[in-house]
PDB file of N, CA, C, O and CB in Angstrom:
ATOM      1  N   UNK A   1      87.886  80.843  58.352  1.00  0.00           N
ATOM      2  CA  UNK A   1      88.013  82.210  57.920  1.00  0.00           C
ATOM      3  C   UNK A   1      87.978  83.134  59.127  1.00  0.00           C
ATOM      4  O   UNK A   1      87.038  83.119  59.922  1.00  0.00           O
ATOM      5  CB  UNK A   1      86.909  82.568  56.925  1.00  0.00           C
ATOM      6  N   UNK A   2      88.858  83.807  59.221  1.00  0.00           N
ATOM      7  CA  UNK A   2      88.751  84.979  60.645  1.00  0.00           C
ATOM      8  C   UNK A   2      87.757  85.868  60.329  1.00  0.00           C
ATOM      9  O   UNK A   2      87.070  85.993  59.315  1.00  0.00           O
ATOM     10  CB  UNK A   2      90.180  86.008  61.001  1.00  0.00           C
ATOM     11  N   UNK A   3      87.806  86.591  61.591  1.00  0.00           N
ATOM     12  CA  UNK A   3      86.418  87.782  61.130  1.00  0.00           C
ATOM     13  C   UNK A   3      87.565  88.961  61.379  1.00  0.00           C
ATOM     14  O   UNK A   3      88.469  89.166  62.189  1.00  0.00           O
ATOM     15  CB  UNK A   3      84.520  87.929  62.483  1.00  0.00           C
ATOM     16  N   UNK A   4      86.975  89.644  60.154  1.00  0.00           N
ATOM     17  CA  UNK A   4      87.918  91.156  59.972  1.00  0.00           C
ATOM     18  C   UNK A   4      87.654  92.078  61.198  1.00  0.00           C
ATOM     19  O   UNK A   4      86.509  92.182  61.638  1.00  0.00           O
ATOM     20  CB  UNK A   4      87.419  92.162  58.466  1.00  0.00           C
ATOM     21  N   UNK A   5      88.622  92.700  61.714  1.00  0.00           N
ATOM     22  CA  UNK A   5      89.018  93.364  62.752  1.00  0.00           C
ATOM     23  C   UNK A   5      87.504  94.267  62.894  1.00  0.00           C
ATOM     24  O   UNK A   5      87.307  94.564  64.072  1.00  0.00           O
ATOM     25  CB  UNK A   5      90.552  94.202  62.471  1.00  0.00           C
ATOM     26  N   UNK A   6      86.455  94.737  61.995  1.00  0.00           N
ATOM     27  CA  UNK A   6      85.522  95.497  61.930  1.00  0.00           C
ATOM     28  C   UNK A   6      84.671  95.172  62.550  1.00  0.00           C
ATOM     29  O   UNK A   6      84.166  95.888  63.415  1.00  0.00           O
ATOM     30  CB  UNK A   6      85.190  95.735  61.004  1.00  0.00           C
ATOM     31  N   UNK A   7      84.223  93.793  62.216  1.00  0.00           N
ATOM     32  CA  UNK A   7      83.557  93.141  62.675  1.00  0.00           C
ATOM     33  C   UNK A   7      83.494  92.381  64.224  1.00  0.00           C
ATOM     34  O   UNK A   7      82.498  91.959  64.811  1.00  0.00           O
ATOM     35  CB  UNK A   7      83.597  92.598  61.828  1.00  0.00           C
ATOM     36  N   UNK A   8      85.094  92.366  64.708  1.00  0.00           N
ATOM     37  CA  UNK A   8      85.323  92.018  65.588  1.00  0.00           C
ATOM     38  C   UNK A   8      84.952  93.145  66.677  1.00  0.00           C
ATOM     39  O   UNK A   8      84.351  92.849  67.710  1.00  0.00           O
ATOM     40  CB  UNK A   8      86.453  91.546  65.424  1.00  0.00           C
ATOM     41  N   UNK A   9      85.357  94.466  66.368  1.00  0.00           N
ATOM     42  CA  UNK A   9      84.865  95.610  67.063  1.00  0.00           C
ATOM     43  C   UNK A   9      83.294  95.750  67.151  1.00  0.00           C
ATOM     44  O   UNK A   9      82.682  96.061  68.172  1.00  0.00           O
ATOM     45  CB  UNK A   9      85.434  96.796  66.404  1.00  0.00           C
ATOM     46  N   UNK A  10      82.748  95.474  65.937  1.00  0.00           N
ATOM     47  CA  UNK A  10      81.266  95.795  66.401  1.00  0.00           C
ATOM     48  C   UNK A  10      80.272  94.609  67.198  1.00  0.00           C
ATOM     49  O   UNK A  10      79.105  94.647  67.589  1.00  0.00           O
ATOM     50  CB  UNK A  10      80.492  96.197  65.023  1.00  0.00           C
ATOM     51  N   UNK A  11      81.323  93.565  67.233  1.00  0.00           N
ATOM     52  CA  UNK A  11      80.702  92.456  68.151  1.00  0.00           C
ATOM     53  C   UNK A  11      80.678  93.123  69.926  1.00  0.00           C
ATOM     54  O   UNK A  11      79.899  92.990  70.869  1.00  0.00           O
ATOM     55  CB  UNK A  11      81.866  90.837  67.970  1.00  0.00           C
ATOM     56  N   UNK A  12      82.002  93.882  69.706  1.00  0.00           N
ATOM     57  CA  UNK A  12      82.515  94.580  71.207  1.00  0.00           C
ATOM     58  C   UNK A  12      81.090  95.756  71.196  1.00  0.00           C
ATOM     59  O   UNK A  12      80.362  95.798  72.188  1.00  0.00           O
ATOM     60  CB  UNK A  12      84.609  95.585  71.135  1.00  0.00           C
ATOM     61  N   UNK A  13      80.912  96.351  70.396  1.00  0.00           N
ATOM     62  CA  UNK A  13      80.240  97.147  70.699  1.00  0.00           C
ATOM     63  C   UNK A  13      78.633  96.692  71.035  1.00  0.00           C
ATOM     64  O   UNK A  13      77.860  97.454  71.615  1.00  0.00           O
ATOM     65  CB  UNK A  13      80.490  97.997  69.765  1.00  0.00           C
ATOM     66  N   UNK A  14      78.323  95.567  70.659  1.00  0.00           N
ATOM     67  CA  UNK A  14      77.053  95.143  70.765  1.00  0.00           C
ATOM     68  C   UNK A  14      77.422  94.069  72.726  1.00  0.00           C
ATOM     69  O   UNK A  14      76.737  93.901  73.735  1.00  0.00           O
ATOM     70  CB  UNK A  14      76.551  94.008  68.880  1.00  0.00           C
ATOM     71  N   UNK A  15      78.202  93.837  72.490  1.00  0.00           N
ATOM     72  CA  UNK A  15      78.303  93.152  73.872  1.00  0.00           C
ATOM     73  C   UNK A  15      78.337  94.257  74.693  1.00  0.00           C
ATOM     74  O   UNK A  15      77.443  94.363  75.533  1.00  0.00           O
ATOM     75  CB  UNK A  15      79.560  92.186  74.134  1.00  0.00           C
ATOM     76  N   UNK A  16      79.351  95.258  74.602  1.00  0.00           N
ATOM     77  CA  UNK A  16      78.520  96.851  75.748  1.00  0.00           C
ATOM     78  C   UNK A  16      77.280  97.390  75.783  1.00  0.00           C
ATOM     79  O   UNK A  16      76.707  97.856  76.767  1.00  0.00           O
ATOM     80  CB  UNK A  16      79.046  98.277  75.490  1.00  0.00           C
ATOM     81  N   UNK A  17      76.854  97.302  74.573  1.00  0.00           N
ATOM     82  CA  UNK A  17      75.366  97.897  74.680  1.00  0.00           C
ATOM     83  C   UNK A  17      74.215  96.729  75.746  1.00  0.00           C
ATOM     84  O   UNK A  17      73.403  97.168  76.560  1.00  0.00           O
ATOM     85  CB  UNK A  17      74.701  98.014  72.753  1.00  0.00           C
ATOM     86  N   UNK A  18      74.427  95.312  75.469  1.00  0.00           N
ATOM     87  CA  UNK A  18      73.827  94.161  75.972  1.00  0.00           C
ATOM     88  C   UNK A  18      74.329  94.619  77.695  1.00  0.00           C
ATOM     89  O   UNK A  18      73.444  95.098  78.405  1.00  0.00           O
ATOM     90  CB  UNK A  18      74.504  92.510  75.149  1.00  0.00           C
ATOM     91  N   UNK A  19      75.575  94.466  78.218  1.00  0.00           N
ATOM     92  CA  UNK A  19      75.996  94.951  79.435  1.00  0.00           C
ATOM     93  C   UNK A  19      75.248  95.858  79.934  1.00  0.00           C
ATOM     94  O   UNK A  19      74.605  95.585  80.948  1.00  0.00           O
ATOM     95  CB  UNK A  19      77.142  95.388  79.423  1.00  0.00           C
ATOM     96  N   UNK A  20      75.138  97.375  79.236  1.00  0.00           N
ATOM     97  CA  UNK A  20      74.781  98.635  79.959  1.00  0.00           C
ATOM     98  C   UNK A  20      73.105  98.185  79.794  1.00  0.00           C
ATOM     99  O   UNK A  20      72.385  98.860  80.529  1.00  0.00           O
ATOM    100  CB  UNK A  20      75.417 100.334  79.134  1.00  0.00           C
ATOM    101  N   UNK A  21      72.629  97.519  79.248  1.00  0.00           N
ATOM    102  CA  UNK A  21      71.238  97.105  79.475  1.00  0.00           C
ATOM    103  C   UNK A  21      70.972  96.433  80.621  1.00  0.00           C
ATOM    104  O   UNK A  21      69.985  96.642  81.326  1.00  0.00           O
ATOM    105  CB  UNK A  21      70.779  96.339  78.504  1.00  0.00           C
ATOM    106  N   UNK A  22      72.005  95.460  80.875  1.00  0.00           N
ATOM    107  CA  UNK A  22      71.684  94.805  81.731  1.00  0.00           C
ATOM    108  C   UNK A  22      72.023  95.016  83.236  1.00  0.00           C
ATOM    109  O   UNK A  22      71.492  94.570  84.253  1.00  0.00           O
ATOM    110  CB  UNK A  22      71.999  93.869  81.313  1.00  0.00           C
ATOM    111  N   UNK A  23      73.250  95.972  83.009  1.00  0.00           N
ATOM    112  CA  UNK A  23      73.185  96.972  84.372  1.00  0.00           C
ATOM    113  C   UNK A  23      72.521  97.896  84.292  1.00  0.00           C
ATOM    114  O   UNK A  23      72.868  98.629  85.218  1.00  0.00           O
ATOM    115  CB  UNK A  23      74.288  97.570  84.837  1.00  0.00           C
ATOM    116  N   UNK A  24      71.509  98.490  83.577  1.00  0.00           N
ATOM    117  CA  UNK A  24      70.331  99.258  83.926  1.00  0.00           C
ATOM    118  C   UNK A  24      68.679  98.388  84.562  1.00  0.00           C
ATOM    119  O   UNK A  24      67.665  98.952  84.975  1.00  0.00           O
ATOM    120  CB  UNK A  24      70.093 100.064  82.443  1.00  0.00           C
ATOM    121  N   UNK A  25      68.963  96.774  84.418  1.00  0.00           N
ATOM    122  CA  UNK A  25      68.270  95.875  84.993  1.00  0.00           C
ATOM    123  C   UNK A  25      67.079  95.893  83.825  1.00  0.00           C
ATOM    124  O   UNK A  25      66.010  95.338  84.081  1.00  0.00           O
ATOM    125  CB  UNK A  25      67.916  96.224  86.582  1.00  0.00           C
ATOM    126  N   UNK A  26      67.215  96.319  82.984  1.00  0.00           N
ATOM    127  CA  UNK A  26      65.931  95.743  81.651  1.00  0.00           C
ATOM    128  C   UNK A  26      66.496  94.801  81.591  1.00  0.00           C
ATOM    129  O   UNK A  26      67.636  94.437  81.880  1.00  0.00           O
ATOM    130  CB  UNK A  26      65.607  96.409  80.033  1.00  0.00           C
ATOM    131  N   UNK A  27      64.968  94.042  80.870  1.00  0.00           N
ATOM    132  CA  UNK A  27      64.835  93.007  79.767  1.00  0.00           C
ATOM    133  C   UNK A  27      64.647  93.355  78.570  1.00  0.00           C
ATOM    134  O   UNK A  27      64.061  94.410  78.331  1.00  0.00           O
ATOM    135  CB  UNK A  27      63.915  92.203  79.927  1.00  0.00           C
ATOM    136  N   UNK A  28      65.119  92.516  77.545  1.00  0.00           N
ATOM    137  CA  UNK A  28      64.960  92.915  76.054  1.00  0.00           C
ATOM    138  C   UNK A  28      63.137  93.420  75.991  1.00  0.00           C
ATOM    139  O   UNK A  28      62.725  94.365  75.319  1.00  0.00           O
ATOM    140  CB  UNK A  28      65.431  91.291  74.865  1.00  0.00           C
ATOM    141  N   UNK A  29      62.529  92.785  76.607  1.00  0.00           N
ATOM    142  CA  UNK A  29      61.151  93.371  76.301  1.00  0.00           C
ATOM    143  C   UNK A  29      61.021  94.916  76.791  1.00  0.00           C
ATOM    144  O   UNK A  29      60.315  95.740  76.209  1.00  0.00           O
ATOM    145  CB  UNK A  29      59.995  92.451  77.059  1.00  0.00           C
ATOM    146  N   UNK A  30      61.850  95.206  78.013  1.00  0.00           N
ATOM    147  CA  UNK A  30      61.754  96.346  78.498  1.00  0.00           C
ATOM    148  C   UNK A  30      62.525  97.298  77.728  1.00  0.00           C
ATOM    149  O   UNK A  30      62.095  98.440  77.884  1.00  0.00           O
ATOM    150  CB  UNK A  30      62.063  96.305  79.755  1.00  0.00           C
ATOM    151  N   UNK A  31      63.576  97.212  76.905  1.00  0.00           N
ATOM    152  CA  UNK A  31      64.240  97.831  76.345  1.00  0.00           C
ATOM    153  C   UNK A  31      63.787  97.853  74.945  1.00  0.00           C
ATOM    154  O   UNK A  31      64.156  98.764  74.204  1.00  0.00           O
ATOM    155  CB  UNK A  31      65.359  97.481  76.613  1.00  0.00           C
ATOM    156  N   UNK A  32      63.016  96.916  74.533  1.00  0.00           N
ATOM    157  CA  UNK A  32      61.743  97.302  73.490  1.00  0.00           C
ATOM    158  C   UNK A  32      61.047  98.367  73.320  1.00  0.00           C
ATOM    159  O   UNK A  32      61.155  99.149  72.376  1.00  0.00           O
ATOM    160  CB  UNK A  32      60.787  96.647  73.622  1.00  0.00           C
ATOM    161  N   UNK A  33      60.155  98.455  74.409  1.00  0.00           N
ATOM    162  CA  UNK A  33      59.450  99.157  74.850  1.00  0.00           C
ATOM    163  C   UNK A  33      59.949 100.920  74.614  1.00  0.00           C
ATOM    164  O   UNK A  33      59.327 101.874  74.147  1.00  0.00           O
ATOM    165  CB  UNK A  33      59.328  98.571  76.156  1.00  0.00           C
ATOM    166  N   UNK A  34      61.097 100.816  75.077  1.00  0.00           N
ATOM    167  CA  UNK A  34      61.475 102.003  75.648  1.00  0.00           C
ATOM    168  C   UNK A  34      62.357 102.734  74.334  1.00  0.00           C
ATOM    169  O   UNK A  34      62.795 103.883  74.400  1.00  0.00           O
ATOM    170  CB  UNK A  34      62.366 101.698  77.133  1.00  0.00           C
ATOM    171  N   UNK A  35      62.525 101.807  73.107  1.00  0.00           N
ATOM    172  CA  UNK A  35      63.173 102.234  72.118  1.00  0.00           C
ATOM    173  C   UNK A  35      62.397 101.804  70.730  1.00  0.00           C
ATOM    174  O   UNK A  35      62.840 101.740  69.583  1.00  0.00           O
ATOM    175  CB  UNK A  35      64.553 101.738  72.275  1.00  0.00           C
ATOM    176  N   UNK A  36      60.425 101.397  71.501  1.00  0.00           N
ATOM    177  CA  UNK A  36      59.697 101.773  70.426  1.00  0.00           C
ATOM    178  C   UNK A  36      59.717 100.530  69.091  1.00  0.00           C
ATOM    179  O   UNK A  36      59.213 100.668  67.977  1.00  0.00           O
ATOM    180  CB  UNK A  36      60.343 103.237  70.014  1.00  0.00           C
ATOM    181  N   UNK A  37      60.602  99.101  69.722  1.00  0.00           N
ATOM    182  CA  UNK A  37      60.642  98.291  68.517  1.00  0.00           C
ATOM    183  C   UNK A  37      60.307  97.022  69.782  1.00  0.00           C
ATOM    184  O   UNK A  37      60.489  97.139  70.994  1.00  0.00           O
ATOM    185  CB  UNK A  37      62.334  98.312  67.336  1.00  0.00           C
ATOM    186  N   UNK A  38      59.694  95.654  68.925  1.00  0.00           N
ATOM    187  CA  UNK A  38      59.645  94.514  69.593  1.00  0.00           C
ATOM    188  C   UNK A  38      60.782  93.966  69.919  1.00  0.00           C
ATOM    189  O   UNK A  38      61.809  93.955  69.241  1.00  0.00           O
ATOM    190  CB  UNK A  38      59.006  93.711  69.025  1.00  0.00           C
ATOM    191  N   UNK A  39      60.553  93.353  71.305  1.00  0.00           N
ATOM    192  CA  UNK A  39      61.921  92.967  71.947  1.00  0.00           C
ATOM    193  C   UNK A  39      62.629  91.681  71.405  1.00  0.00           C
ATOM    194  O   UNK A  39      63.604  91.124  71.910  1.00  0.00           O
ATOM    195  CB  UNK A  39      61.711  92.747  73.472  1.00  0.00           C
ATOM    196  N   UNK A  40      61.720  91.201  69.903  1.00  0.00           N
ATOM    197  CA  UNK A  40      62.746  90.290  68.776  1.00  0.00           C
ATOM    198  C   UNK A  40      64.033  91.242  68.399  1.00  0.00           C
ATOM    199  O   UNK A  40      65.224  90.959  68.531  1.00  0.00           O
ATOM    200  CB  UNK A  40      61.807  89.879  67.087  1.00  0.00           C
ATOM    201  N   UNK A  41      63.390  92.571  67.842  1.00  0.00           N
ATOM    202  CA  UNK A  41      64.569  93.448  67.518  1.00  0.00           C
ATOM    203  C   UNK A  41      66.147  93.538  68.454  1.00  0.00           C
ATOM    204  O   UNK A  41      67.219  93.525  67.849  1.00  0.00           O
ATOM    205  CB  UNK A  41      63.891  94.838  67.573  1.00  0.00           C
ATOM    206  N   UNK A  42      66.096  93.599  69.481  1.00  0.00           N
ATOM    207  CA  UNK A  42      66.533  94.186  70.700  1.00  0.00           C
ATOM    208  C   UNK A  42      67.920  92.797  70.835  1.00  0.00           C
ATOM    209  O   UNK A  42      69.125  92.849  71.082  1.00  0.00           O
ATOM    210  CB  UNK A  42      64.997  94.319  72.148  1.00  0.00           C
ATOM    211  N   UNK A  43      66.791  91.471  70.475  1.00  0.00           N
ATOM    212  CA  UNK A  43      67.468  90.225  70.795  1.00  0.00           C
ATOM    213  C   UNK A  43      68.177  89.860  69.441  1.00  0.00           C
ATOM    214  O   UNK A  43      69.222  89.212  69.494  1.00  0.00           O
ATOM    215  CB  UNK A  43      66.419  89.048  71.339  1.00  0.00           C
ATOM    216  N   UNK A  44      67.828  90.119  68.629  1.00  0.00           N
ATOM    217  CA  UNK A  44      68.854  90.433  67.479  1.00  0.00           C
ATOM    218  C   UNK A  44      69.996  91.024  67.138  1.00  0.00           C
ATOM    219  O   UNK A  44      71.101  90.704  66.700  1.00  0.00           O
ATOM    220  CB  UNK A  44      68.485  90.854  66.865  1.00  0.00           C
ATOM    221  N   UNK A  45      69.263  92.229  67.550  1.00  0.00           N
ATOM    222  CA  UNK A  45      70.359  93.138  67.486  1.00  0.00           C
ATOM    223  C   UNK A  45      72.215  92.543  68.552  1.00  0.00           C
ATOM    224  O   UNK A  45      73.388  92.636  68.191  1.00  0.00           O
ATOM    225  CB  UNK A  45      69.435  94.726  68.237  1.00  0.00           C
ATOM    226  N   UNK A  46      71.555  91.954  69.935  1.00  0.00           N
ATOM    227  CA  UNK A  46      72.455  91.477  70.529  1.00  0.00           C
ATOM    228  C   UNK A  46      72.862  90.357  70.461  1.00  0.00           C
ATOM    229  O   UNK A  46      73.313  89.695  71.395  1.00  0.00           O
ATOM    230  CB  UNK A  46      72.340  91.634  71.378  1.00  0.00           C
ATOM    231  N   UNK A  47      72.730  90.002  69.238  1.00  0.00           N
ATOM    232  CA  UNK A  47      72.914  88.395  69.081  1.00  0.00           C
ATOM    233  C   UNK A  47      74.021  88.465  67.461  1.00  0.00           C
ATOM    234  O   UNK A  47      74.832  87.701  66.940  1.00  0.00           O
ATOM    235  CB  UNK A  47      70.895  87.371  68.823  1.00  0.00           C
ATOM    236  N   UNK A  48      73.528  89.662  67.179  1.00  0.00           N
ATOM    237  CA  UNK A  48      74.357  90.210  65.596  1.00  0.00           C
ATOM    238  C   UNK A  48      73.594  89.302  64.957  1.00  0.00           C
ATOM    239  O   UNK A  48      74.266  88.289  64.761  1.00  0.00           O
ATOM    240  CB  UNK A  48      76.282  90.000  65.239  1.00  0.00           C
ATOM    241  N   UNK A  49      72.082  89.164  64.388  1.00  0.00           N
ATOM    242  CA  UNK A  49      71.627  88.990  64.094  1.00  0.00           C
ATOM    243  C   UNK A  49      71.516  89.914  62.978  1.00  0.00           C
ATOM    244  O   UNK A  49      71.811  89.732  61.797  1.00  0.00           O
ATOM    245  CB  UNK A  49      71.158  88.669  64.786  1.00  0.00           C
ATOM    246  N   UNK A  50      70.903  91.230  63.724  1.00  0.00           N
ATOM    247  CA  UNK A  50      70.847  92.485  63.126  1.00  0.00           C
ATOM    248  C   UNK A  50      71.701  93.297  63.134  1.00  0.00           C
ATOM    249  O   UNK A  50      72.295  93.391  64.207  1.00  0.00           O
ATOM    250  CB  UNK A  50      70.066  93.056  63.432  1.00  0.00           C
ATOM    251  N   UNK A  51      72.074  94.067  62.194  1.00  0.00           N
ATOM    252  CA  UNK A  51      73.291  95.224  62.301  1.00  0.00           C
ATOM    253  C   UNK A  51      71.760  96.915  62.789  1.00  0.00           C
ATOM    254  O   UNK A  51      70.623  97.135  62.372  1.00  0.00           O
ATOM    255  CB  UNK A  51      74.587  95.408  59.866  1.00  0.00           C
ATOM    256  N   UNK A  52      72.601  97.580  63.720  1.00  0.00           N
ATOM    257  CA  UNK A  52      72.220  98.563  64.266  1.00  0.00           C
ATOM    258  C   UNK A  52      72.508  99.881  63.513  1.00  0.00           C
ATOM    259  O   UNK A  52      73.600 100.450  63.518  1.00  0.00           O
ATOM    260  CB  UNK A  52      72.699  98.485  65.440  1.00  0.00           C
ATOM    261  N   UNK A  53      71.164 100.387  62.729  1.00  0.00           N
ATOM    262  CA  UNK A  53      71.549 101.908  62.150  1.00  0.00           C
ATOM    263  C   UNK A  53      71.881 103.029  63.197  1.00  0.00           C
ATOM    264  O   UNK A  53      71.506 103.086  64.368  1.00  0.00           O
ATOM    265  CB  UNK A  53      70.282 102.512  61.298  1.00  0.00           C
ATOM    266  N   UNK A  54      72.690 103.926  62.485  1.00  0.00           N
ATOM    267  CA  UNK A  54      72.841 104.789  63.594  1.00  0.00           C
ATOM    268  C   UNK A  54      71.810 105.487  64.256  1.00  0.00           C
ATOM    269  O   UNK A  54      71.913 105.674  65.468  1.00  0.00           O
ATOM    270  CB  UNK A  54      73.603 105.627  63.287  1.00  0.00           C
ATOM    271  N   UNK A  55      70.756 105.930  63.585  1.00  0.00           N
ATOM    272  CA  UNK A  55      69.945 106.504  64.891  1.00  0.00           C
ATOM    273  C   UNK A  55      69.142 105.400  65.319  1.00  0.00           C
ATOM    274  O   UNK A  55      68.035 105.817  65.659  1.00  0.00           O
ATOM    275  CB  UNK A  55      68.936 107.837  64.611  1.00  0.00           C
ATOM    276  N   UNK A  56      69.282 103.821  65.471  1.00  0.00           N
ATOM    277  CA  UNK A  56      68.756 103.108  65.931  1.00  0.00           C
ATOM    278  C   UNK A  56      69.591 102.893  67.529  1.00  0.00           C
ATOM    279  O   UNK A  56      69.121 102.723  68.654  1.00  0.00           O
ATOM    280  CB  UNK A  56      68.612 102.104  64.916  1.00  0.00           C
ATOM    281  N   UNK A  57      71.049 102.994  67.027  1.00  0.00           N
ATOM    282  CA  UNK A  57      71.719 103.173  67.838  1.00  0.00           C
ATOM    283  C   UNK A  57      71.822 104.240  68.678  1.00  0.00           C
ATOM    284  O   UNK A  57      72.022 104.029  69.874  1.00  0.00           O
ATOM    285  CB  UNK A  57      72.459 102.977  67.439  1.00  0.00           C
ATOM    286  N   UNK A  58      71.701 105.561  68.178  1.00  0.00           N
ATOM    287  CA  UNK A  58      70.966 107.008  69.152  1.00  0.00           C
ATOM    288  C   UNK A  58      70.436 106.422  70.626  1.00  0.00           C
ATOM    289  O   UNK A  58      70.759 106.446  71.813  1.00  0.00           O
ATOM    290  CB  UNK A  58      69.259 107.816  68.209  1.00  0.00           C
ATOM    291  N   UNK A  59      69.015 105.677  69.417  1.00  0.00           N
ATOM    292  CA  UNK A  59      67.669 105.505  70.455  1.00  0.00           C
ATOM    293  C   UNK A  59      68.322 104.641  71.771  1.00  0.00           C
ATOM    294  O   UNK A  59      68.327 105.038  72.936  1.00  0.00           O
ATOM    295  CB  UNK A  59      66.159 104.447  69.589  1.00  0.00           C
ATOM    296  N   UNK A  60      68.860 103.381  71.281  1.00  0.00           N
ATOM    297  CA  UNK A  60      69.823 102.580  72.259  1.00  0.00           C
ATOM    298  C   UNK A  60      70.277 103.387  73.128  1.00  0.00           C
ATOM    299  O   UNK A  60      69.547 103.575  74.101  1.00  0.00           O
ATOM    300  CB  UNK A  60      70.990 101.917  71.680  1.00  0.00           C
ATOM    301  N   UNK A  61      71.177 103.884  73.093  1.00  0.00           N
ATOM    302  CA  UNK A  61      71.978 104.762  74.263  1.00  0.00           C
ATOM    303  C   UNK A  61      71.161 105.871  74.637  1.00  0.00           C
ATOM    304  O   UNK A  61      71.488 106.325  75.733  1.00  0.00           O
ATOM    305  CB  UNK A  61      73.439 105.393  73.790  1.00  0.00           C
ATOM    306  N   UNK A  62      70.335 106.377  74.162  1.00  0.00           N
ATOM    307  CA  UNK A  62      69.360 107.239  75.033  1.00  0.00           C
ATOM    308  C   UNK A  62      68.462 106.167  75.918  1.00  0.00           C
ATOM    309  O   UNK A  62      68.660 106.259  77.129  1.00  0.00           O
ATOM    310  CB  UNK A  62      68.304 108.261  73.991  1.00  0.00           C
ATOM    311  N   UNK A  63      67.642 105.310  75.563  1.00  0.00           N
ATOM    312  CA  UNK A  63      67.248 104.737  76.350  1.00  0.00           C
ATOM    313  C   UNK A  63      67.777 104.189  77.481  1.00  0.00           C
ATOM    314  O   UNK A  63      67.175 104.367  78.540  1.00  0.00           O
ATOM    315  CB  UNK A  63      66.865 104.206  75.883  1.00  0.00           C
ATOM    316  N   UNK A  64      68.927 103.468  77.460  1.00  0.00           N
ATOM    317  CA  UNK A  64      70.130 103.138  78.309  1.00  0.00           C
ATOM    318  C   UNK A  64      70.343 104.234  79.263  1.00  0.00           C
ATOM    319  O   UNK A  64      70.395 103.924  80.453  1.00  0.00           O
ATOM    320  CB  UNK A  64      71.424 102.921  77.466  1.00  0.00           C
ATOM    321  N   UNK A  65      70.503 105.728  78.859  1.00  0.00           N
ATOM    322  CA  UNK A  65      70.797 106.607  79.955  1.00  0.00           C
ATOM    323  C   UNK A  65      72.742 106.514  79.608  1.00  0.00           C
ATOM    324  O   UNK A  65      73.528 106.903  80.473  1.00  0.00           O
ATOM    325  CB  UNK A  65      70.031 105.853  81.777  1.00  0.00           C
ATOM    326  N   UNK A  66      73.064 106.150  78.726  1.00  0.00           N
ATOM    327  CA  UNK A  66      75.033 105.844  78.669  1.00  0.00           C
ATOM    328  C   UNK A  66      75.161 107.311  77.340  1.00  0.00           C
ATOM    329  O   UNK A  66      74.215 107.767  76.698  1.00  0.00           O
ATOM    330  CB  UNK A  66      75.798 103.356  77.649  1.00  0.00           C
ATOM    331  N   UNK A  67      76.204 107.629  77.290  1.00  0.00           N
ATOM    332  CA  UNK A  67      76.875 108.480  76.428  1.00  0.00           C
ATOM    333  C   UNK A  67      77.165 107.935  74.661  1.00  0.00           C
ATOM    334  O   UNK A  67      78.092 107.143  74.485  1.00  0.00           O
ATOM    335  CB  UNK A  67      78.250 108.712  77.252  1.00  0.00           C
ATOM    336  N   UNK A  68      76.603 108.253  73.826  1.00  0.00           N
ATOM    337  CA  UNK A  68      76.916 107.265  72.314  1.00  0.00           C
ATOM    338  C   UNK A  68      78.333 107.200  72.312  1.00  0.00           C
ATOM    339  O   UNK A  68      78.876 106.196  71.852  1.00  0.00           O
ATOM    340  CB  UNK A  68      76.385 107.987  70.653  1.00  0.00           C
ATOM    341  N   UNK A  69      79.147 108.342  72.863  1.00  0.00           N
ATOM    342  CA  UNK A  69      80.449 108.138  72.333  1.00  0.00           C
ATOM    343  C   UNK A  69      81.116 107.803  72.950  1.00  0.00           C
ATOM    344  O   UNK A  69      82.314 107.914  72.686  1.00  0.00           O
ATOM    345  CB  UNK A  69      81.005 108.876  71.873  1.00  0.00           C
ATOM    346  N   UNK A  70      80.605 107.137  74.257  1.00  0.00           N
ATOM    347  CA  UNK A  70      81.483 105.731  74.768  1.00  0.00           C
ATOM    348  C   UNK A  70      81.700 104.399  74.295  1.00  0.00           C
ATOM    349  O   UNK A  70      82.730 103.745  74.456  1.00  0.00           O
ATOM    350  CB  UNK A  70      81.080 105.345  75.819  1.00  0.00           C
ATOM    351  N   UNK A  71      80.332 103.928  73.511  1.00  0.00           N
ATOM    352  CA  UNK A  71      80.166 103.242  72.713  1.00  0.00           C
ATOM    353  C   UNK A  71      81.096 103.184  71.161  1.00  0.00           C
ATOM    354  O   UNK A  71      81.829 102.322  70.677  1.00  0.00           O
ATOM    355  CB  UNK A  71      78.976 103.466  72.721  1.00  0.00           C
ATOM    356  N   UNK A  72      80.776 104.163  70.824  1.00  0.00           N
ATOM    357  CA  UNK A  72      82.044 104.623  69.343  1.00  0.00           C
ATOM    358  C   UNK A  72      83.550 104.904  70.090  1.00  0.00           C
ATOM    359  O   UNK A  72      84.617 104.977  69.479  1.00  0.00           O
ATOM    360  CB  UNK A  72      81.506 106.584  68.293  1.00  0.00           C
ATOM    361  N   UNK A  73      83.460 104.975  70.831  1.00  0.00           N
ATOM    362  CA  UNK A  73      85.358 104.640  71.460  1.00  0.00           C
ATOM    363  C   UNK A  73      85.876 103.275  70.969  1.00  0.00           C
ATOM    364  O   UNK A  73      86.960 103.057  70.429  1.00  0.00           O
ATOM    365  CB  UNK A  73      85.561 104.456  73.491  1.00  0.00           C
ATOM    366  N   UNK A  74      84.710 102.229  71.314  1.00  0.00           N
ATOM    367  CA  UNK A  74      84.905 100.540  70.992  1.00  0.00           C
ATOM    368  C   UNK A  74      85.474 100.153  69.389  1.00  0.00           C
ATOM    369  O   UNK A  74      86.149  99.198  69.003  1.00  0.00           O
ATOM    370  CB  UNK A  74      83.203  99.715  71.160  1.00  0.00           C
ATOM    371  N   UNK A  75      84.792 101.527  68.520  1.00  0.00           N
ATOM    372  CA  UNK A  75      85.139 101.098  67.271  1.00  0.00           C
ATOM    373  C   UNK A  75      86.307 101.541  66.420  1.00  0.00           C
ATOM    374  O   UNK A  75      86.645 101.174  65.295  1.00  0.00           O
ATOM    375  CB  UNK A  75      84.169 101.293  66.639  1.00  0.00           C
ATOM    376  N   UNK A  76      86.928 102.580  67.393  1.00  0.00           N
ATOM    377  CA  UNK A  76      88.505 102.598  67.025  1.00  0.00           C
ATOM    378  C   UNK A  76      89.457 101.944  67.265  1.00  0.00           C
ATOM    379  O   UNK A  76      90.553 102.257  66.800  1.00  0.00           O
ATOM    380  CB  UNK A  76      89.023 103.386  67.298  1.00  0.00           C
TER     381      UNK A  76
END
């Protein structure tokens, strides 16, 4: 079964968010920390484990220091 084009985008978008973490040099524990949830969350979330609410996603890119709507570019 393929994965619908939606899904395929929000895989993109979770692999940028994992990137800009990791060129900001956190660890999921550090990026825990800094967005207030355990760094299980964090590793979920980048694993598509978990789907990301939007102001969960806010917190993400504020913590990161990146723009949200570079991120929502990925999903058009």
């Amino acid at each position: 079964m393929m994965e619908s084009p939606s899904t395929l985008r929000y895989q993109t978008l979770l692999r940028w968010l994992k990137h800009q973490r990791i060129e900001q040099g956190l660890t999921v524990r550090e990026l825990g920390v800094l967005i207030e949830k355990p760094f299980q969350f964090v590793s979920k979330v980048e694993t598509g484990k978990r789907k990301l609410g939007i102001y969960e996603y806010m917190q993400y890119c504020k913590a990161l220091g990146v723009d949200y709507r570079e991120g929502l570019k990925l999903l058009e």
